[in-house]
N, C-alpha and C positions, 0 to 999 in steps of 0.2 A: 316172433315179432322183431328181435334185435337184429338177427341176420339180416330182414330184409332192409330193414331201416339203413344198414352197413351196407350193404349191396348197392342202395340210393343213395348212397352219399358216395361211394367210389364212384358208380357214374356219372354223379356230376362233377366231381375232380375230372374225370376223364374229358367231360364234354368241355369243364371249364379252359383246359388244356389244348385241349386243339382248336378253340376259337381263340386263345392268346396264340399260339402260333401262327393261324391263319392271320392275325391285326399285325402279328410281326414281320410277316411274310408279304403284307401288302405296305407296311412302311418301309422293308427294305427295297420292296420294288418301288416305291415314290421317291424313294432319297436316292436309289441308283439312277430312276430316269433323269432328277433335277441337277445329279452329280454329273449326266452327261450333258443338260443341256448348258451345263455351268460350261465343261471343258470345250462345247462348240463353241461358244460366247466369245472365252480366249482365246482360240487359237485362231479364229475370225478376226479380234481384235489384232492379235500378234499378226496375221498376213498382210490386214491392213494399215498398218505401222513397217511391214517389212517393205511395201510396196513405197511407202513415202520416203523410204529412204534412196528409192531409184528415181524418183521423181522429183 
């Protein structure tokens, strides 16, 4: 009975494990997209300030 009880609790370490990875996985993809749509933002900003300086 103890072995299995231990066999159930490693797999749910296991299972606990790879759904923190996948939440980690899916907030490094959300912070990478909002990282890029930060650096379109500026460098939009920056073109249109480069442009007002020829105008």
């Amino acid at each position: 009975m103890q072995q299995k009880l231990t066999y159930e609790y490693e797999d749910t370490n296991r299972l606990d494990y790879r759904y923190k990875l996948m939440a980690e996985e899916k907030i490094f993809k959300a912070n990478k997209e909002t990282l890029d749509n930060i650096l379109d933002d500026i460098f939009t900003i920056e073109k249109i300030e480069d442009l007002d300086k020829y105008y």
